[in-house]
N, CA, C and O atoms as a Tinker XYZ file with bonds, in Angstrom:
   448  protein
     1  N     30.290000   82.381000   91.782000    73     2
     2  CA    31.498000   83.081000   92.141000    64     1     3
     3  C     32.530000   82.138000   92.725000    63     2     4     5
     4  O     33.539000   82.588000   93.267000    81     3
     5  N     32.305000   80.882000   92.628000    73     3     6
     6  CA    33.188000   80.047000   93.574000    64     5     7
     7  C     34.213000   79.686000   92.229000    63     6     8     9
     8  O     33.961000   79.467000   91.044000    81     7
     9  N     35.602000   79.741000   93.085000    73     7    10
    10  CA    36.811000   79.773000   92.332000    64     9    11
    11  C     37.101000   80.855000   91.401000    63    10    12    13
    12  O     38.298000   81.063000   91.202000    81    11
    13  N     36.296000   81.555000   90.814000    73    11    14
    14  CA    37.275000   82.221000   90.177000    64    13    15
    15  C     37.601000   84.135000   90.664000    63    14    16    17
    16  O     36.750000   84.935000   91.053000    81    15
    17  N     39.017000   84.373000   90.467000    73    15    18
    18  CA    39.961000   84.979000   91.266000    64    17    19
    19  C     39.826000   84.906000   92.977000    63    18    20    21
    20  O     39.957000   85.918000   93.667000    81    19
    21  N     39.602000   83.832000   93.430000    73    19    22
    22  CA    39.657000   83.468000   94.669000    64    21    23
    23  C     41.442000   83.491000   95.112000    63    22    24    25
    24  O     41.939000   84.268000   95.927000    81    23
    25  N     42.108000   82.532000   94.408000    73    23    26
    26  CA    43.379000   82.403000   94.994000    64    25    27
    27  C     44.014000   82.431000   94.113000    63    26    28    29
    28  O     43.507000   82.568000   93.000000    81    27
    29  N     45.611000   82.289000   94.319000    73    27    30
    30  CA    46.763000   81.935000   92.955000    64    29    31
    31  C     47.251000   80.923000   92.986000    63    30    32    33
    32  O     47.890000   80.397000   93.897000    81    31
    33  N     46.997000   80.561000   92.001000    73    31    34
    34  CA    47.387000   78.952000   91.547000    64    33    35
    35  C     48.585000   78.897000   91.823000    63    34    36    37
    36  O     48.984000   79.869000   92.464000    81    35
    37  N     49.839000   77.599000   91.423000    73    35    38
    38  CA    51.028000   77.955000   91.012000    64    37    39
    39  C     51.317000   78.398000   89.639000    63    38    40    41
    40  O     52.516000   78.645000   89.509000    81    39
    41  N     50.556000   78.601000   88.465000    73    39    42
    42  CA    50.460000   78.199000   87.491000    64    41    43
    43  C     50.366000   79.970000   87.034000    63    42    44    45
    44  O     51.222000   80.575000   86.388000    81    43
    45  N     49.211000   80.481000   87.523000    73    43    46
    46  CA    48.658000   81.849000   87.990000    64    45    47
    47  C     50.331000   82.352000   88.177000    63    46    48    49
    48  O     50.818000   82.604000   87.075000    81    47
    49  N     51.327000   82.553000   89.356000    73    47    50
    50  CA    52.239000   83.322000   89.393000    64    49    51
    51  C     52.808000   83.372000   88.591000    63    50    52    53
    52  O     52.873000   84.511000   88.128000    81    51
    53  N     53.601000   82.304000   87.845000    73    51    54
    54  CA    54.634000   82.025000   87.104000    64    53    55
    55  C     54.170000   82.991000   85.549000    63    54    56    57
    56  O     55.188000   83.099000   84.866000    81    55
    57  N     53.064000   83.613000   84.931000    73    55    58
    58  CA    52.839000   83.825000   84.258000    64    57    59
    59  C     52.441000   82.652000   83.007000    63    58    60    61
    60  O     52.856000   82.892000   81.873000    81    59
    61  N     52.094000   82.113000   83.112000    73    59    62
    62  CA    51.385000   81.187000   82.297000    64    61    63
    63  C     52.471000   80.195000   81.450000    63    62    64    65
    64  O     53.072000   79.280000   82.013000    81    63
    65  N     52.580000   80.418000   80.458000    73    63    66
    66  CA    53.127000   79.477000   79.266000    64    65    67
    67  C     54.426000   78.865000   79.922000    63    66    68    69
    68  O     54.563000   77.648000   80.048000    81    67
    69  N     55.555000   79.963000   80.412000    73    67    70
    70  CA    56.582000   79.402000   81.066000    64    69    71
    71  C     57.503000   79.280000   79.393000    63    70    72    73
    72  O     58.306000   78.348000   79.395000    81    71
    73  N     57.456000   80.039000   78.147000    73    71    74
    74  CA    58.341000   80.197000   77.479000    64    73    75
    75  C     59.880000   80.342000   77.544000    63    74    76    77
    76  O     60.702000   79.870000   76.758000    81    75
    77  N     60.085000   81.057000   78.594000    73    75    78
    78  CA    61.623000   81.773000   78.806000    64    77    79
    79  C     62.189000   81.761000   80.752000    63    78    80    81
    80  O     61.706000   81.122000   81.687000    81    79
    81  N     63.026000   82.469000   80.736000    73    79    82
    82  CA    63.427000   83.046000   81.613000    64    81    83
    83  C     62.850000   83.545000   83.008000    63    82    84    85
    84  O     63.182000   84.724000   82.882000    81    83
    85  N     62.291000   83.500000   84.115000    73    83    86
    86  CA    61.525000   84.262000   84.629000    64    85    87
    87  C     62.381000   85.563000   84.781000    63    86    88    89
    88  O     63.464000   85.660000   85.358000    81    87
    89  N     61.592000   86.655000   84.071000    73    87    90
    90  CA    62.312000   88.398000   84.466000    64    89    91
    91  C     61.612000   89.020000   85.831000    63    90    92    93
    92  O     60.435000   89.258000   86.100000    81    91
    93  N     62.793000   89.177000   86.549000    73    91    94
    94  CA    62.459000   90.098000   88.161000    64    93    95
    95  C     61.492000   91.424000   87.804000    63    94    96    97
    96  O     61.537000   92.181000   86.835000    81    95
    97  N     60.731000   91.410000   88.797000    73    95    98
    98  CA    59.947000   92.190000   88.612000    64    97    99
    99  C     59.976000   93.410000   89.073000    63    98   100   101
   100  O     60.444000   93.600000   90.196000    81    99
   101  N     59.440000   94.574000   88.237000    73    99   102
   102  CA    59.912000   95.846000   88.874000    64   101   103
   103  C     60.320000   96.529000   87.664000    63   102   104   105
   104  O     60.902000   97.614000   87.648000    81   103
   105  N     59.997000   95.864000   86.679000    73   103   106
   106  CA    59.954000   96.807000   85.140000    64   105   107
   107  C     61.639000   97.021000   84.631000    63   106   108   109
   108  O     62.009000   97.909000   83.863000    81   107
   109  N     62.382000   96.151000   85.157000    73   107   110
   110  CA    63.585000   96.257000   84.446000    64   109   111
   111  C     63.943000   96.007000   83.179000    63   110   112   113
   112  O     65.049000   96.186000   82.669000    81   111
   113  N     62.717000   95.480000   82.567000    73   111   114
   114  CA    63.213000   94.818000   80.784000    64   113   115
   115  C     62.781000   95.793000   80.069000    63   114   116   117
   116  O     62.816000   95.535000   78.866000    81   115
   117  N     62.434000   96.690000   80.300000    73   115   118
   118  CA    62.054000   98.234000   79.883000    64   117   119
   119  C     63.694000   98.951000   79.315000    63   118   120   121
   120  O     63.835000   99.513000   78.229000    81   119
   121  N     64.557000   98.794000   80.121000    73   119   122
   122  CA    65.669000   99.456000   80.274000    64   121   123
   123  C     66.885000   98.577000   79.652000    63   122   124   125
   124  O     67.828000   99.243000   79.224000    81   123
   125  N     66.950000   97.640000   79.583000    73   123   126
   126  CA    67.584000   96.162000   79.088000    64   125   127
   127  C     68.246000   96.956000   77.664000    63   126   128   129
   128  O     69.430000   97.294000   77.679000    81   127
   129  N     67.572000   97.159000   76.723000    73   127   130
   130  CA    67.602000   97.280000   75.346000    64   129   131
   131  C     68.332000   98.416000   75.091000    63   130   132   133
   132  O     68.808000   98.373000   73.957000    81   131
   133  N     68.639000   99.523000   75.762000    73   131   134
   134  CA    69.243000  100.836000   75.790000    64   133   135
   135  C     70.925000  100.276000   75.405000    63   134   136   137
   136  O     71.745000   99.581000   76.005000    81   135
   137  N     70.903000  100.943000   74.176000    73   135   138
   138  CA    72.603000  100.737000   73.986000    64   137   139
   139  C     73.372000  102.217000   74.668000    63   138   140   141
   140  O     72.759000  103.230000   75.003000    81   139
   141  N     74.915000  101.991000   74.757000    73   139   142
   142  CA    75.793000  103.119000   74.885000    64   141   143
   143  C     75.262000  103.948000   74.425000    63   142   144   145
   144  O     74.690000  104.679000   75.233000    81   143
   145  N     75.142000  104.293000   73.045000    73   143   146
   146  CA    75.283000  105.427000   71.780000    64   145   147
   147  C     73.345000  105.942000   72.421000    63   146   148   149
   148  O     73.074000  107.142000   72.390000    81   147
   149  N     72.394000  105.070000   72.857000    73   147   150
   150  CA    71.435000  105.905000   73.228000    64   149   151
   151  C     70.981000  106.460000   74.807000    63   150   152   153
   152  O     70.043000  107.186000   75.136000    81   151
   153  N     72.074000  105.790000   75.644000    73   151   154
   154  CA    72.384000  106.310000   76.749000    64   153   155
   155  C     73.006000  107.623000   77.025000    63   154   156   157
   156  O     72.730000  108.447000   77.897000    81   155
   157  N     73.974000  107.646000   76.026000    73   155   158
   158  CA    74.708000  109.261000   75.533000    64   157   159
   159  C     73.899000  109.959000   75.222000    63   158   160   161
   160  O     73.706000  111.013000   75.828000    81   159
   161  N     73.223000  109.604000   74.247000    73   159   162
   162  CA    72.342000  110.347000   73.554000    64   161   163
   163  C     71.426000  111.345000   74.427000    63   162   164   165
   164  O     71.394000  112.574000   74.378000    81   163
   165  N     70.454000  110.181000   75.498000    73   163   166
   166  CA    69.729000  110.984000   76.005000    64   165   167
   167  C     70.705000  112.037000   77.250000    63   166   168   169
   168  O     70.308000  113.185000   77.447000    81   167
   169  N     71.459000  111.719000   77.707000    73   167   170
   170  CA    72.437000  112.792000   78.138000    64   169   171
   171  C     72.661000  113.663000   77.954000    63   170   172   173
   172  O     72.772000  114.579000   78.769000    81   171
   173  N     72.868000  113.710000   76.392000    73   171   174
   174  CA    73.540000  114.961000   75.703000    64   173   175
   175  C     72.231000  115.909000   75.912000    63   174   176   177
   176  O     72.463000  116.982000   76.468000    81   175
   177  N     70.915000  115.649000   75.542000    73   175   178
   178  CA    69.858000  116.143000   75.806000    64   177   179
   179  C     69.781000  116.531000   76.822000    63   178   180   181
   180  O     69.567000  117.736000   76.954000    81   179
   181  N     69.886000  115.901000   77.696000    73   179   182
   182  CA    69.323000  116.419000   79.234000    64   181   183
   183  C     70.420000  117.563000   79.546000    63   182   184   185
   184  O     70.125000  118.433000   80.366000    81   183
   185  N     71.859000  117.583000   78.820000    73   183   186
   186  CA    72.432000  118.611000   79.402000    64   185   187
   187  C     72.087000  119.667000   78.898000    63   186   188   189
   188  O     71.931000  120.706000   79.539000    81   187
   189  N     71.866000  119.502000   77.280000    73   187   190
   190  CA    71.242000  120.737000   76.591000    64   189   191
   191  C     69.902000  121.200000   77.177000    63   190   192   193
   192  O     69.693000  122.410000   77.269000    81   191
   193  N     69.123000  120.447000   77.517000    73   191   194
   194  CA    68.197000  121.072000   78.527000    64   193   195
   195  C     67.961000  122.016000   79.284000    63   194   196   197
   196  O     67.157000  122.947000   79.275000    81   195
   197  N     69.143000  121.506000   80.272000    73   195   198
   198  CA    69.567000  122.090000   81.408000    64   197   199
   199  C     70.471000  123.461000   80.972000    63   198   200   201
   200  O     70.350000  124.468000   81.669000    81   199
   201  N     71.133000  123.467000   80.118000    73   199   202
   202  CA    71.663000  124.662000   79.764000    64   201   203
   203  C     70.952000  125.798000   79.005000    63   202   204   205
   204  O     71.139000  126.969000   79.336000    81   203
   205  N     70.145000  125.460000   77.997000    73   203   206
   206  CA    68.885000  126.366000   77.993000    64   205   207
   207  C     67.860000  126.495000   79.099000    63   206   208   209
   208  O     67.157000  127.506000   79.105000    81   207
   209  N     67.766000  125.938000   79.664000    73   207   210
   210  CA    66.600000  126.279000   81.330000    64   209   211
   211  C     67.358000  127.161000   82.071000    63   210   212   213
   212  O     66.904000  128.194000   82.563000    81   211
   213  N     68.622000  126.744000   82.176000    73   211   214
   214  CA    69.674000  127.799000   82.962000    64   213   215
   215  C     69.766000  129.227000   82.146000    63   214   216   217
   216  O     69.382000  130.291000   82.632000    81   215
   217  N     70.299000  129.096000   80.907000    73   215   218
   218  CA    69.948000  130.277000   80.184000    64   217   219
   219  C     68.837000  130.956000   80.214000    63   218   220   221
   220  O     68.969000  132.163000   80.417000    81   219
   221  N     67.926000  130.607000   80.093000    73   219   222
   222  CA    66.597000  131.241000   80.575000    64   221   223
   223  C     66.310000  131.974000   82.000000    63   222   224   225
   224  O     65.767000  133.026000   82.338000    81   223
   225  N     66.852000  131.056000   82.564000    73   223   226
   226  CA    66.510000  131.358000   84.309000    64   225   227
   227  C     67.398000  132.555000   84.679000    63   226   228   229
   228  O     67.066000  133.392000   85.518000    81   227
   229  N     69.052000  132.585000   83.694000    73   227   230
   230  CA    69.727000  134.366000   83.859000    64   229   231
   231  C     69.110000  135.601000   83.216000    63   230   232   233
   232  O     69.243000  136.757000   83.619000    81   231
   233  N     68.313000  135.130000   82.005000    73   231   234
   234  CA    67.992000  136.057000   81.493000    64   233   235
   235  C     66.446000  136.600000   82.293000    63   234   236   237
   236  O     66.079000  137.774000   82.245000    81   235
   237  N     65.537000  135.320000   83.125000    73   235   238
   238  CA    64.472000  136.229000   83.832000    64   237   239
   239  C     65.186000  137.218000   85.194000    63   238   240   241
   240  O     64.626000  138.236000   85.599000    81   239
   241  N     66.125000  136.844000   85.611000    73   239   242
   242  CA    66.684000  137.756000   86.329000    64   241   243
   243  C     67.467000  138.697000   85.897000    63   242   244   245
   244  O     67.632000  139.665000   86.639000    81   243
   245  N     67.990000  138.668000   84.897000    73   243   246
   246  CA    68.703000  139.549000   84.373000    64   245   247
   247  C     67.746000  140.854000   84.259000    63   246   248   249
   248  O     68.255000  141.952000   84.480000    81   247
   249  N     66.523000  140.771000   83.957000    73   247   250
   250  CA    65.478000  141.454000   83.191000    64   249   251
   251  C     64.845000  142.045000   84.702000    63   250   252   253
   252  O     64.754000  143.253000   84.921000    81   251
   253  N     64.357000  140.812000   85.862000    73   251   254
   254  CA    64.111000  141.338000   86.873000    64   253   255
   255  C     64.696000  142.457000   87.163000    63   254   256   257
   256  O     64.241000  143.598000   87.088000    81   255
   257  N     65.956000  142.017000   87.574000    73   255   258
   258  CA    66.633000  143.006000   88.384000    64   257   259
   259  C     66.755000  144.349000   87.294000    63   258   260   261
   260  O     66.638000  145.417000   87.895000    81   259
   261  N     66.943000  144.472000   85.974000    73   259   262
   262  CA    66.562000  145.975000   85.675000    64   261   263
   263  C     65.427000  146.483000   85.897000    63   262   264   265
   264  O     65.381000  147.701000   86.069000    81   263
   265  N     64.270000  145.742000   85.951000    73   263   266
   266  CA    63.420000  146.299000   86.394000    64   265   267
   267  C     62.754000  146.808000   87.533000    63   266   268   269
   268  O     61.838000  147.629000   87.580000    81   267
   269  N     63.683000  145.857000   88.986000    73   267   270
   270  CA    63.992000  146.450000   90.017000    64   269   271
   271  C     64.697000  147.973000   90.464000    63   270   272   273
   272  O     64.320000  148.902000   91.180000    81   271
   273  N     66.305000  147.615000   89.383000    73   271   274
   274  CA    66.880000  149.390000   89.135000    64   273   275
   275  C     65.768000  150.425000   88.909000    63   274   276   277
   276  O     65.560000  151.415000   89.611000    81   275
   277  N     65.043000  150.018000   87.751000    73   275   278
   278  CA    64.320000  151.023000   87.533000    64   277   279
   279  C     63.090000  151.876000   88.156000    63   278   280   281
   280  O     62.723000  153.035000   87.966000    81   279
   281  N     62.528000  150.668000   89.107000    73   279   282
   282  CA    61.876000  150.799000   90.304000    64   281   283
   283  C     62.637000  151.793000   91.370000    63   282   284   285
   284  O     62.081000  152.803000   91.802000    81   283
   285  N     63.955000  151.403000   91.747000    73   283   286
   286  CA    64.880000  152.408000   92.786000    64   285   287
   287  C     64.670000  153.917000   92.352000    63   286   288   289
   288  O     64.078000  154.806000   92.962000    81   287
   289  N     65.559000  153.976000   90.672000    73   287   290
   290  CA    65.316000  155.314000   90.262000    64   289   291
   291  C     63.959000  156.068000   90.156000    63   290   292   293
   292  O     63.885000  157.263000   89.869000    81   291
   293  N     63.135000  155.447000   90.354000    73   291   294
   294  CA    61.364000  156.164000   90.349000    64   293   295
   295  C     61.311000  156.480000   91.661000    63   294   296   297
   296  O     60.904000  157.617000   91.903000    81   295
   297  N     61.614000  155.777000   92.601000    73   295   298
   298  CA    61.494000  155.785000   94.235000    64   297   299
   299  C     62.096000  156.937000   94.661000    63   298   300   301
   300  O     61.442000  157.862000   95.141000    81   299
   301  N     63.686000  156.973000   94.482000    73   299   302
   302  CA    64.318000  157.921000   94.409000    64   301   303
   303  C     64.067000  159.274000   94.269000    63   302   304   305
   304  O     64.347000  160.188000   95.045000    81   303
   305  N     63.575000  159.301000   93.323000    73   303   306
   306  CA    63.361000  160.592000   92.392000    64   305   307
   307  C     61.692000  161.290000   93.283000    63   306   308   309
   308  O     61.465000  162.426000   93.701000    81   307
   309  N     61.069000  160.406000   93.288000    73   307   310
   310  CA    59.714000  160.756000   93.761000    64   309   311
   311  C     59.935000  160.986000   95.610000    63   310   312   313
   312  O     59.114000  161.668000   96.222000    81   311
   313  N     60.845000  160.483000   96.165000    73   311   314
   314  CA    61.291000  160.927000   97.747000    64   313   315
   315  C     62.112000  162.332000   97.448000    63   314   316   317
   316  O     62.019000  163.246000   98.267000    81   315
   317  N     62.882000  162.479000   96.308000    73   315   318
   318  CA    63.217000  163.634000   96.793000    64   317   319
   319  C     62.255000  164.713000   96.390000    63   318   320   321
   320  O     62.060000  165.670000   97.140000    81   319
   321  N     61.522000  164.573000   94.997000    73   319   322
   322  CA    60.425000  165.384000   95.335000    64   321   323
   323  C     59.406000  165.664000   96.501000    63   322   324   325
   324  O     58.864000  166.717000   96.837000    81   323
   325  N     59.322000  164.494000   96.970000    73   323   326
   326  CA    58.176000  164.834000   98.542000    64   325   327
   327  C     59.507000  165.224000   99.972000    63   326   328   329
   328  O     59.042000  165.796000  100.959000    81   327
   329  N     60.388000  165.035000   99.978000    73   327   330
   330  CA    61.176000  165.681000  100.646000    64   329   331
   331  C     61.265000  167.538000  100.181000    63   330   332   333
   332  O     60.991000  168.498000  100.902000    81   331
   333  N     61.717000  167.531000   98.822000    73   331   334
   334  CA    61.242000  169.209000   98.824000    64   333   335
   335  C     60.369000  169.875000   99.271000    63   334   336   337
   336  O     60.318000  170.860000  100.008000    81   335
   337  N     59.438000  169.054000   98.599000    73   335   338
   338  CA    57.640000  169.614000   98.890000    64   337   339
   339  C     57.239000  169.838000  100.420000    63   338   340   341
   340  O     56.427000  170.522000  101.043000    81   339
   341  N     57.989000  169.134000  100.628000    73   339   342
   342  CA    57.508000  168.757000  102.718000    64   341   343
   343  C     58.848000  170.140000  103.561000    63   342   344   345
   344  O     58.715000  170.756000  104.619000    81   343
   345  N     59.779000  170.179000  102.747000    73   343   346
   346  CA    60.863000  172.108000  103.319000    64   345   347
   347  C     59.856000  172.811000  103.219000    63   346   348   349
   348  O     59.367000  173.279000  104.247000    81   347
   349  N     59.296000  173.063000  101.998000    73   347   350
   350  CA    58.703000  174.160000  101.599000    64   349   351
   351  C     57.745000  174.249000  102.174000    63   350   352   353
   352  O     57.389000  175.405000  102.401000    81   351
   353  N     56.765000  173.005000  102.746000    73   351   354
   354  CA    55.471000  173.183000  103.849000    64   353   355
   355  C     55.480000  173.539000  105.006000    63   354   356   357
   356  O     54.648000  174.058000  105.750000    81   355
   357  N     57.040000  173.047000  105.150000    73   355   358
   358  CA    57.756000  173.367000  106.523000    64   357   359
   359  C     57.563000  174.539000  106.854000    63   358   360   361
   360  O     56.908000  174.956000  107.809000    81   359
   361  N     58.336000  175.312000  105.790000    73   359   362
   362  CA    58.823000  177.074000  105.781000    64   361   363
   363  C     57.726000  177.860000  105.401000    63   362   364   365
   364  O     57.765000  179.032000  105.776000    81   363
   365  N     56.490000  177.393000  104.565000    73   363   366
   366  CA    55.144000  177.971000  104.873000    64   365   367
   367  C     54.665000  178.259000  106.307000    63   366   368   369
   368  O     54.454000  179.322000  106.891000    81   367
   369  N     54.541000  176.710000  106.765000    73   367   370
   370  CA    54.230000  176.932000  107.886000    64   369   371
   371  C     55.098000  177.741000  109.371000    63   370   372   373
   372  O     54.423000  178.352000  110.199000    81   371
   373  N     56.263000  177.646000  109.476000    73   371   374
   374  CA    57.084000  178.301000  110.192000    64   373   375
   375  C     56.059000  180.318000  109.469000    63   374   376   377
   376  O     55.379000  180.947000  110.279000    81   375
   377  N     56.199000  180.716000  108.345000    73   375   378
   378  CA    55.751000  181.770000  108.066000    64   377   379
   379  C     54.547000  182.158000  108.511000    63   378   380   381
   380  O     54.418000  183.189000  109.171000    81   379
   381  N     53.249000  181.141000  108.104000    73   379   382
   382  CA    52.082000  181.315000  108.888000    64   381   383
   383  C     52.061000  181.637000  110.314000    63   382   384   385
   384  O     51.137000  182.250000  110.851000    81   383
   385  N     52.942000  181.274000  110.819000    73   383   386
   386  CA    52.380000  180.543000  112.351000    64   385   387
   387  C     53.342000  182.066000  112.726000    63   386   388   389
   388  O     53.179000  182.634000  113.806000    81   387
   389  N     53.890000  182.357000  112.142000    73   387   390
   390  CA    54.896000  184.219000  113.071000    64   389   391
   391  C     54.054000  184.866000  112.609000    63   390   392   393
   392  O     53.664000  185.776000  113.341000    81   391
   393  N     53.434000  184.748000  111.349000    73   391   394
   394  CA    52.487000  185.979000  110.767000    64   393   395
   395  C     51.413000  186.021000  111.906000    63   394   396   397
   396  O     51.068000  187.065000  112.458000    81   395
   397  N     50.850000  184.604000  112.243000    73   395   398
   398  CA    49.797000  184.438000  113.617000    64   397   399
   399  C     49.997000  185.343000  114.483000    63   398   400   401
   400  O     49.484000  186.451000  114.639000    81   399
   401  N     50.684000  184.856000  114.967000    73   399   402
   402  CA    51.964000  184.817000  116.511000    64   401   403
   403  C     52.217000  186.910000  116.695000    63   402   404   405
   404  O     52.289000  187.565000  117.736000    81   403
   405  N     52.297000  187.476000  114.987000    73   403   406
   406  CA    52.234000  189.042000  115.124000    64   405   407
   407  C     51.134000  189.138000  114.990000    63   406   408   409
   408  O     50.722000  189.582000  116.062000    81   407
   409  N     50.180000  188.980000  114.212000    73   407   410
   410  CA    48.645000  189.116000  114.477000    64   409   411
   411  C     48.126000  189.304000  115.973000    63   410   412   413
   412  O     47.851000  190.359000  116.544000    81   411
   413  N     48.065000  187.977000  116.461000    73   411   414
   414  CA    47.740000  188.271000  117.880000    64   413   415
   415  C     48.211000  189.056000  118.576000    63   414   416   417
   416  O     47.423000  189.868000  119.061000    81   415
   417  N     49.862000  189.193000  118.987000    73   415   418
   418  CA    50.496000  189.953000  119.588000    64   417   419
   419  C     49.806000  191.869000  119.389000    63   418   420   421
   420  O     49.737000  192.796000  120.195000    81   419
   421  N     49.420000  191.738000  117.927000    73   419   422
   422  CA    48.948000  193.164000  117.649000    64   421   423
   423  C     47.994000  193.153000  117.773000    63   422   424   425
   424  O     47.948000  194.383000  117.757000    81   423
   425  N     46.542000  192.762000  117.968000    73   423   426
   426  CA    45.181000  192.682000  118.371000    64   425   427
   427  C     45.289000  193.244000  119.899000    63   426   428   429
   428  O     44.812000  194.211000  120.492000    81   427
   429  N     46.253000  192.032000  120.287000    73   427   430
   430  CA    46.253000  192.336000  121.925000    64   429   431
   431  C     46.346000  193.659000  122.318000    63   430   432   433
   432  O     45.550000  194.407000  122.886000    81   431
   433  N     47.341000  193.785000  121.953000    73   431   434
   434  CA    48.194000  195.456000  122.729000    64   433   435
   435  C     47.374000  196.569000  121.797000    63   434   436   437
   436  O     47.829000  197.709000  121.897000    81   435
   437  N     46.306000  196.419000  120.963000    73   435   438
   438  CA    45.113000  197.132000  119.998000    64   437   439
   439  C     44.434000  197.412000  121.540000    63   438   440   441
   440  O     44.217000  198.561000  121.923000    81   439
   441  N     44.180000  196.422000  122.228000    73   439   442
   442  CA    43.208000  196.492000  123.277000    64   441   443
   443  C     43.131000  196.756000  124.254000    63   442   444   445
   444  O     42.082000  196.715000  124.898000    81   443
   445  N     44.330000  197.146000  124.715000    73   443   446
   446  CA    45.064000  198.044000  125.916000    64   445   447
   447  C     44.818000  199.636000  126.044000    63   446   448
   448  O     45.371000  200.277000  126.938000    81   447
């Protein structure tokens, strides 16, 4: 194991052969080669992108929210039915409870 990948040579950094240029590191020669016309290019894309994602994103709300409306009108509709239903239990009960109320009253004075 002695010497090898122990240390870096000078020879080791430089990348070996020493053909060209040394290029800074950090992956910039990746990007070098991009002309105007494909810099636009991918632009034009990314806006069309973005404008169908946006289009999309009105139409899931668009759709939400009717289906929220339609949620209200069920809500709606079903409170005022249990609001009726709940007068009418009301006014049962107001009826029961006097029909009681003479019941007893007439038992009583039965027993006098």
């Amino acid at each position: 194991m002695g010497g090898e990948g122990g240390g870096a040579t000078a020879s080791g950094r430089d990348g070996g052969s020493g053909g060209g240029p040394v290029q800074p590191s950090g992956g910039g020669s990746r990007r070098r080669g991009r002309s105007p016309a494909d810099k636009e290019n991918k632009r034009l894309k990314r806006l069309l992108r973005n404008r169908v994602s946006a289009q999309q994103a009105r139409e899931r709300k668009k759709a939400y929210l009717g289906d929220l409306e339609t949620r209200v009108k069920e809500l709606e509709s079903n409170n005022a039915e249990l609001e009726e239903r709940l007068s009418t239990l009301q006014n049962e009960n107001q009826m029961l409870r006097q029909i009681l109320k003479n019941t007893t009253a007439g038992s009583q004075e039965g027993r006098k």
